[in-house]
N, CA and C atoms as a LAMMPS dump frame, in Angstrom:
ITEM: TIMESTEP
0
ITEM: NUMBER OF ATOMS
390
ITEM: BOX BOUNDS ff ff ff
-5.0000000000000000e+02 5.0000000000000000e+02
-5.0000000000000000e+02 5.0000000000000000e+02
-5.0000000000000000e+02 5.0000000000000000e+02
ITEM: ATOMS id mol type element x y z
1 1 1 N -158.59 55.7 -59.488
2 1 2 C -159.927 55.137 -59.39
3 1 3 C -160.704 55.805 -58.266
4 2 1 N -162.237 55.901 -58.423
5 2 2 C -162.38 56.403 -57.452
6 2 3 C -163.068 55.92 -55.768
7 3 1 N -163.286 55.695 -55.293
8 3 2 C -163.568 55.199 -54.098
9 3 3 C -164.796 54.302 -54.128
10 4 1 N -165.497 53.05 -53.418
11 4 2 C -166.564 52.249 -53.638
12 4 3 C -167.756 53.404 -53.41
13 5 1 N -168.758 53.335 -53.857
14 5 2 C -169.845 54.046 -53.676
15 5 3 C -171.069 53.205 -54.919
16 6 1 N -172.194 53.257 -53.981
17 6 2 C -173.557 53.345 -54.45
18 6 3 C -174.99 53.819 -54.708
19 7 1 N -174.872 54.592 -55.484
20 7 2 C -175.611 55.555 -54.945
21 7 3 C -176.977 55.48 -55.097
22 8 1 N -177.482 55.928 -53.772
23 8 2 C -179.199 56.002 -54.004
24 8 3 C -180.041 56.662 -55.171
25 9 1 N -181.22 56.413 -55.199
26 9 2 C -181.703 56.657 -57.037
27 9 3 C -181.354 56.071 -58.066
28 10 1 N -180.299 54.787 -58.146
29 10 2 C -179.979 54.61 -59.303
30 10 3 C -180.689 52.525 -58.995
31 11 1 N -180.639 52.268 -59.873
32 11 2 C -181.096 50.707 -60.261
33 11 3 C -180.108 49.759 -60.38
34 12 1 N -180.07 48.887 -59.674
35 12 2 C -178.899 47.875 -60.403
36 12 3 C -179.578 46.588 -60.242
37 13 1 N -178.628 45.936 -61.528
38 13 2 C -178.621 44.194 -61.44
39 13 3 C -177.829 43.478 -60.574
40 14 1 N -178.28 42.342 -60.504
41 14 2 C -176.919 41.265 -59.928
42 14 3 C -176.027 41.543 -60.827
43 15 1 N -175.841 41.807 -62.232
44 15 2 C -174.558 41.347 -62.649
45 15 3 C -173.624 43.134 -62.568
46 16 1 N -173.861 44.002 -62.111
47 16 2 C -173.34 44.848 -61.348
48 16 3 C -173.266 46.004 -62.887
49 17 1 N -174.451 45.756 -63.296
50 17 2 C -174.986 47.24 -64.119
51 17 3 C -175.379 47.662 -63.27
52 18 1 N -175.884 49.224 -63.548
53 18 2 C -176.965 50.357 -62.805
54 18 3 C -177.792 51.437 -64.018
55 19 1 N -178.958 51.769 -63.672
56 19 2 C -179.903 52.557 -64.568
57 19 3 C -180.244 53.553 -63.769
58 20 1 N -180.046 54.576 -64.456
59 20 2 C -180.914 55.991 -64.014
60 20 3 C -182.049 56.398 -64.387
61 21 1 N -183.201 56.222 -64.237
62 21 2 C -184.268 56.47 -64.681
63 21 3 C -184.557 58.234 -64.856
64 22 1 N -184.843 58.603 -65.987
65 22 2 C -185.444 59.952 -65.993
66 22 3 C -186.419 60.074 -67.259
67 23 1 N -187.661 59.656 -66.999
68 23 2 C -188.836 59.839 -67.643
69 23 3 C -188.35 58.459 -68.564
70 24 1 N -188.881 58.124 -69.82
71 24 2 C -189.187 56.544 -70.316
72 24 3 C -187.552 56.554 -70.939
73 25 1 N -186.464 57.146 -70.482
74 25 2 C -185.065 57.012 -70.851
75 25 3 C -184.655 56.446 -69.558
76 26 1 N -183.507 55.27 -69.826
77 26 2 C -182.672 54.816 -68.674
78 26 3 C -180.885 54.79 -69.528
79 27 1 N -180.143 55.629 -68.372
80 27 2 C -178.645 55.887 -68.473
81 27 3 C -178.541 53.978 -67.625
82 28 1 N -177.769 53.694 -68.848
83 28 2 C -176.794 52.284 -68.341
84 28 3 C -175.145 52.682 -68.126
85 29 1 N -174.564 51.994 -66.974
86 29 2 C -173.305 52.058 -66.434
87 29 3 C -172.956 50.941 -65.819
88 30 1 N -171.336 50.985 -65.76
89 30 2 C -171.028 49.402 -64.551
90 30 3 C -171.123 50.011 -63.211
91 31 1 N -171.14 49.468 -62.252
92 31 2 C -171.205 49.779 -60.665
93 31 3 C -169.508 49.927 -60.788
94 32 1 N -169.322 50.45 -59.07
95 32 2 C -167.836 50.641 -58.509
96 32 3 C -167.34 49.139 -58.695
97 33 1 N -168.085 48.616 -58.124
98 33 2 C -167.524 47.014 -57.876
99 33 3 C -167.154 46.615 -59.57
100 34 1 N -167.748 46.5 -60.172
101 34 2 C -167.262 45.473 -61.512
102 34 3 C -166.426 46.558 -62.149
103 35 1 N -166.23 47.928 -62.191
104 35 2 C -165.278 48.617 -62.263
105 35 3 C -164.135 47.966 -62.064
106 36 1 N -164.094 48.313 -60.706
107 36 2 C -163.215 47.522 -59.362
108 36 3 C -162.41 45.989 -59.926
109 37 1 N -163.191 45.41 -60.062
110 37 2 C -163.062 43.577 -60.635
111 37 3 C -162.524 43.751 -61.809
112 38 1 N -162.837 44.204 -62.469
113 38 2 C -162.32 44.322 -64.501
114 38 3 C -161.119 44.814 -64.211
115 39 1 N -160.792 45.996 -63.206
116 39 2 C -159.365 47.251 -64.003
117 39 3 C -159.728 47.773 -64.654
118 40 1 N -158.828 48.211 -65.257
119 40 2 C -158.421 49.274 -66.241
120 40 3 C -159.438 48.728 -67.024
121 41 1 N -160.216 49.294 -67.544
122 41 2 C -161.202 49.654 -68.946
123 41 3 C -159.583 50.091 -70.117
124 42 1 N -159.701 49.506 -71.256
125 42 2 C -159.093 49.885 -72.409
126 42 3 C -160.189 50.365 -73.643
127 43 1 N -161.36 49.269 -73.822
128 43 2 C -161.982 49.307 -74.895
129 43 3 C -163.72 48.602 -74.526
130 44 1 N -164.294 49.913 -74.857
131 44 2 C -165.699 49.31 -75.063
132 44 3 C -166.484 49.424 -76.375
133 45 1 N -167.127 48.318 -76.564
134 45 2 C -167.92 48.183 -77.948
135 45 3 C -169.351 47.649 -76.939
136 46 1 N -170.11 49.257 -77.468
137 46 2 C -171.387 49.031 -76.997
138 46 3 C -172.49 48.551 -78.762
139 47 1 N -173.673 48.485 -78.201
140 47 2 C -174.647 48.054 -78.913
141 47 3 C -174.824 49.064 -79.913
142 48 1 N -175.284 49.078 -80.985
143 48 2 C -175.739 50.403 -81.836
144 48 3 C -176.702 50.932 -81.249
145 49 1 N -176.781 52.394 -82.06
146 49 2 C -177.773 52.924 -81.47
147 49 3 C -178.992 52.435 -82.661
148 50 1 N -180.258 52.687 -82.032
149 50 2 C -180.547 52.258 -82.573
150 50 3 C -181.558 50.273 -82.607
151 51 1 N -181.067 50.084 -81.95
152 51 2 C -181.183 48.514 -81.668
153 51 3 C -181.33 48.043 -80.472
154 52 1 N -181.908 47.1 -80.78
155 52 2 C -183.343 46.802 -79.436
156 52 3 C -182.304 45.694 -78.404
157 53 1 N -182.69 46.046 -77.289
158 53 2 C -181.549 45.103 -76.405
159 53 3 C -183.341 44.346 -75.094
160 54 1 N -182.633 43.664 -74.601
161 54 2 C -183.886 42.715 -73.49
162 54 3 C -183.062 42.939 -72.387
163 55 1 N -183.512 43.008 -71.643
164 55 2 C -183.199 42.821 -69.558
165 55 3 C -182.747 41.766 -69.669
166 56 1 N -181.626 41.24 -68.882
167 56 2 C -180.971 40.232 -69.24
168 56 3 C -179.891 40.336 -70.408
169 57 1 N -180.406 40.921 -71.665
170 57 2 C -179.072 40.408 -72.639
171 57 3 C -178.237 41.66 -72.341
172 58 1 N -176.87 40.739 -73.906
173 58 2 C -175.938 41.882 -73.452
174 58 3 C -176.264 43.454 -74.307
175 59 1 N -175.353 43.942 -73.883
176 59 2 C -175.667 45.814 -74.783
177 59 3 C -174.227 45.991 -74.739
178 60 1 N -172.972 45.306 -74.694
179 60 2 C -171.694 45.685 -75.649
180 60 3 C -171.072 44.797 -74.622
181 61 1 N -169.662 45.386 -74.629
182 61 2 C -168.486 44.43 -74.085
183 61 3 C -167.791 45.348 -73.548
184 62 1 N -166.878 45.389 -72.507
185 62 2 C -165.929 46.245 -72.153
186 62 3 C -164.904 45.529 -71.913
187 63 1 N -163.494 45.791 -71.981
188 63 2 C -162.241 44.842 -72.213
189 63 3 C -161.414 45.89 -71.486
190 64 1 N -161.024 44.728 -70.357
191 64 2 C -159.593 45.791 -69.487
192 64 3 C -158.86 45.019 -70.05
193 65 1 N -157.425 45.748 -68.81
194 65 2 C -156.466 44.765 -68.916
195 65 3 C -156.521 43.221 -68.443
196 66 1 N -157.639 42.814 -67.694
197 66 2 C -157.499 41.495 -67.135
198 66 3 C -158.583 40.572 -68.214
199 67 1 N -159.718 41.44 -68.773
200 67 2 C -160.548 40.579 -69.757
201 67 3 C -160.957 40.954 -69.934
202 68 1 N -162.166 40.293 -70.921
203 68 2 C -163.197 40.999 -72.077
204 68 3 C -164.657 40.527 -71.045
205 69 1 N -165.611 41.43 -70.575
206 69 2 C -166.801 41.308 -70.429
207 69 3 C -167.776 42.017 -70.929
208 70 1 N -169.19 41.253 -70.6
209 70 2 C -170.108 41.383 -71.434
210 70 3 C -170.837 41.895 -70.599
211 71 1 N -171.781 42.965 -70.97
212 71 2 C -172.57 43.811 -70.227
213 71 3 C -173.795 43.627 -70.384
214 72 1 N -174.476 43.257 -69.252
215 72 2 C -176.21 42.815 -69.575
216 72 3 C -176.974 43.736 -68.726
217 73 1 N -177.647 44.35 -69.66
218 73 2 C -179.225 45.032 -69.519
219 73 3 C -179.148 44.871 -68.278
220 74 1 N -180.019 45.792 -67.49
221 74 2 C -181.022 45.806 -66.255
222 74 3 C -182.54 46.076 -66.857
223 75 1 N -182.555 46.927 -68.23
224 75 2 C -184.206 47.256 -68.782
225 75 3 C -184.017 46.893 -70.447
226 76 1 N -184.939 46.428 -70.199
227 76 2 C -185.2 46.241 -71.807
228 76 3 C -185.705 47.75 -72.313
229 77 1 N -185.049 48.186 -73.808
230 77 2 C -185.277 49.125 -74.664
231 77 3 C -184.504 49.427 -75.956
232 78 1 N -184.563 50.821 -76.557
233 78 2 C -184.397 50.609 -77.893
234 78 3 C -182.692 51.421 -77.143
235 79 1 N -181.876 51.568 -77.946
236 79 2 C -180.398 52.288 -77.808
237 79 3 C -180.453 53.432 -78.648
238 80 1 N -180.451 54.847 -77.425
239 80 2 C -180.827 56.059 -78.104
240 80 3 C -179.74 56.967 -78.016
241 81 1 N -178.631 56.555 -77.353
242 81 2 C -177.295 57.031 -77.311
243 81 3 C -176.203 56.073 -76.668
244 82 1 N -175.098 56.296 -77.041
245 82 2 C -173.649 55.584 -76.575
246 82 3 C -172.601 57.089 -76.779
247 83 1 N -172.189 56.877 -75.078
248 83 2 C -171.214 57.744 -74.447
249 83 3 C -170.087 57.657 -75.757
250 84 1 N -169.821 58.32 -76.855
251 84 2 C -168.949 58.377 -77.842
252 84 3 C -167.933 58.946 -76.777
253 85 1 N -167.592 59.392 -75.785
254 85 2 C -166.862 60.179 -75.07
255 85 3 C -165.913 59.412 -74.394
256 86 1 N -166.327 58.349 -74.791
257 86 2 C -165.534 57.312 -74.086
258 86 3 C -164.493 56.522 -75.001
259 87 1 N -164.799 56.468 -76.509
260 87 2 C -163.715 56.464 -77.634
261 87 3 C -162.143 56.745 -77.419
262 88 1 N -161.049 56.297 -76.563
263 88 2 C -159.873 56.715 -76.673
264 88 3 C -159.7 57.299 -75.245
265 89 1 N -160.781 57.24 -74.311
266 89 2 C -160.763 57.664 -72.609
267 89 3 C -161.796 56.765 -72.032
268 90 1 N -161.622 54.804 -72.064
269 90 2 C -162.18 54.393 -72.213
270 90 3 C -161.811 54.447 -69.961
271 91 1 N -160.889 54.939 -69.782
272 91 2 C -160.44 54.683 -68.312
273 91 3 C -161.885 55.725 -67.314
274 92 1 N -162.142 56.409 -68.213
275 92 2 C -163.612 57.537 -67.729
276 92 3 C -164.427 56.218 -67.065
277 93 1 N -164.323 55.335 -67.452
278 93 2 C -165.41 54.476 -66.308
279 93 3 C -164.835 53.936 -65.002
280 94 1 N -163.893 53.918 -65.158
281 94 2 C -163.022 53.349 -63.907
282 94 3 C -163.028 54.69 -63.043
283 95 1 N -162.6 56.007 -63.61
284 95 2 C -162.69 57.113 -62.855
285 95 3 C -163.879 57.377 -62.625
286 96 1 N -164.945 57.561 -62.836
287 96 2 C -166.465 58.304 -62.944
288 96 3 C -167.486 57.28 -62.713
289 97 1 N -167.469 55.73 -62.447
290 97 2 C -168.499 55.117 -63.393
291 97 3 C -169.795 55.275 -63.203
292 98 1 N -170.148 56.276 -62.095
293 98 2 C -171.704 56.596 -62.196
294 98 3 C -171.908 58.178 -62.841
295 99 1 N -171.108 58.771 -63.351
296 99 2 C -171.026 60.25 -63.802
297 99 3 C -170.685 59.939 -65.119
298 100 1 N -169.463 60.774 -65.877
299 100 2 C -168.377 60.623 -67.406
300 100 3 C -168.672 59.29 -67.736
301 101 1 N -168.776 58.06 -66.895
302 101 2 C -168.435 57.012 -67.311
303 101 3 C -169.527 55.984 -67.888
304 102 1 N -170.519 56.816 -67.737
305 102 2 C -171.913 56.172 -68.272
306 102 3 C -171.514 55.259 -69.664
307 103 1 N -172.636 54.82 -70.006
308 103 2 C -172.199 53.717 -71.41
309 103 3 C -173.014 53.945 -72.313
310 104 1 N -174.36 53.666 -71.977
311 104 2 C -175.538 53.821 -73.075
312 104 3 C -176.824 54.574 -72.59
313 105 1 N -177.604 55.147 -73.665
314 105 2 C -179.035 55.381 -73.037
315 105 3 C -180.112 54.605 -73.708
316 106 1 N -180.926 54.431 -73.228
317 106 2 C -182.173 53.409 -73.598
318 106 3 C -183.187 54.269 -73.462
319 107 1 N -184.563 54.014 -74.36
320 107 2 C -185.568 54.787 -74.613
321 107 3 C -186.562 52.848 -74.014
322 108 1 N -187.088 53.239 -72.645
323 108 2 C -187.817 51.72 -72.001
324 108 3 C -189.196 51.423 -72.854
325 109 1 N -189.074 50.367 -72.889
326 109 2 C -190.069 49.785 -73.693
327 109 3 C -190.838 49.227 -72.526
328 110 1 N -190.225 48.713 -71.021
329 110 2 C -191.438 47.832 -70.335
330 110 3 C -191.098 49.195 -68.759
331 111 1 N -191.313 50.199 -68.887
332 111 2 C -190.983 50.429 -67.694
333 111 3 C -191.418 49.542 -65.92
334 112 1 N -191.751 48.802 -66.308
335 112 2 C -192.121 48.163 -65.018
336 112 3 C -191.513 47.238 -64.562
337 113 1 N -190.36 46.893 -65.272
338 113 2 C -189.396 45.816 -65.494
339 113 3 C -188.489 46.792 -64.326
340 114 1 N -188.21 47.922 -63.889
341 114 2 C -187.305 48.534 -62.73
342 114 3 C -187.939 47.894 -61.575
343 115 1 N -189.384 47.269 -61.357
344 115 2 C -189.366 46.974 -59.75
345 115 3 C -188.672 45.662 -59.692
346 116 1 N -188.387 44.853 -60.764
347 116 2 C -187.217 44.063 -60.455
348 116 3 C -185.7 44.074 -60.289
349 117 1 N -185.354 45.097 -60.138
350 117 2 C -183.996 45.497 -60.021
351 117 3 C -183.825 45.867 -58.259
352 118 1 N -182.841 45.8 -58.018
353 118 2 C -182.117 46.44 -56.476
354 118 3 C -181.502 47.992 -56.261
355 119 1 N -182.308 48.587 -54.938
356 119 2 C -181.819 49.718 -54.975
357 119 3 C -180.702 49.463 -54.334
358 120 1 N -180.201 50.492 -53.8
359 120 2 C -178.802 50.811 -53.038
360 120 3 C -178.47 49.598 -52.149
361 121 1 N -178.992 50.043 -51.322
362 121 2 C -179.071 49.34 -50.097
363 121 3 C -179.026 47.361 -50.639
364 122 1 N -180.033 47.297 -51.229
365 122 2 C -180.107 45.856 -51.278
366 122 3 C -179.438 45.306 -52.221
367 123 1 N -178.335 46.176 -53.44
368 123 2 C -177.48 45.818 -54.345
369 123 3 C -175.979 45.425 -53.148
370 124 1 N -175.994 46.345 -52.122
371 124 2 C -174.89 46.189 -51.221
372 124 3 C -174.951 44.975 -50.382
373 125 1 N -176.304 44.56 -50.025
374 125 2 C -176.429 43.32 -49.37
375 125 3 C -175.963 42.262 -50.278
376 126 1 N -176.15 41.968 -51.792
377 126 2 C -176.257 41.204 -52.419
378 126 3 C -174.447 41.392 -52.855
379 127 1 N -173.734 42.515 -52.925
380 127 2 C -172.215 42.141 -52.657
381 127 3 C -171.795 41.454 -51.665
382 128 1 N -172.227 41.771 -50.324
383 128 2 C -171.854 41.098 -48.806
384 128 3 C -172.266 39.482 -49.043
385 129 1 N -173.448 39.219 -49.76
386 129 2 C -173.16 37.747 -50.176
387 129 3 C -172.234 37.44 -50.872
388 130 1 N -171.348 37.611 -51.841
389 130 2 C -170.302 37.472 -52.821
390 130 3 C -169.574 36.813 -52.054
């Protein structure tokens, strides 16, 4: 696994997604931490492509060895790719999860919905509350 890190430029929720913004596309991923918390990744079933997800809901499931969770949005948009790369090397998120280990891409429907999200810094404060 690889070491805690958060990195600046990227978006996250409380529930310990993160988004990369690059032009009206956002890359969705889990943070180190819910990495961290889950284990081992075995199996993820993301959203189709294709299909409209909301900030807040979920956009698939990922299942370690300790349980099955549900992954919720940081941006609402349509699903314009899923990391197929992750099919059978579902552990690429536990190793990578802000690189290989990405999950989905979204084409944003509200881009303005990111000034509600936490950058770096204040996603780390909001662990230190945990």
């Amino acid at each position: 696994m690889s070491d805690a890190s958060y990195p600046d430029g990227l978006y996250y929720n409380e529930e310990h997604d993160w988004a990369r913004i690059e032009g009206d596309t956002a890359t969705f991923g889990i943070t180190w931490y819910a990495q961290d918390t889950l284990g081992e990744v075995v199996y993820f079933s993301p959203s189709a492509v294709g299909s409209t997800i909301a900030r807040g809901g979920e956009y698939g499931e990922l299942e370690s060895t300790k349980a099955v969770s549900s992954l919720v949005a940081p941006l609402s948009g349509e699903v314009t790719e899923v990391n197929e790369a992750l099919q059978g090397s579902e552990a690429t998120v536990n190793d990578d999860p802000y690189g290989e280990g990405w999950l989905v891409k979204v084409r944003l429907s509200d881009p303005s919905e990111v000034e509600q999200l936490l950058d770096a810094a204040a996603y780390q404060a909001h662990l230190e509350s945990l």
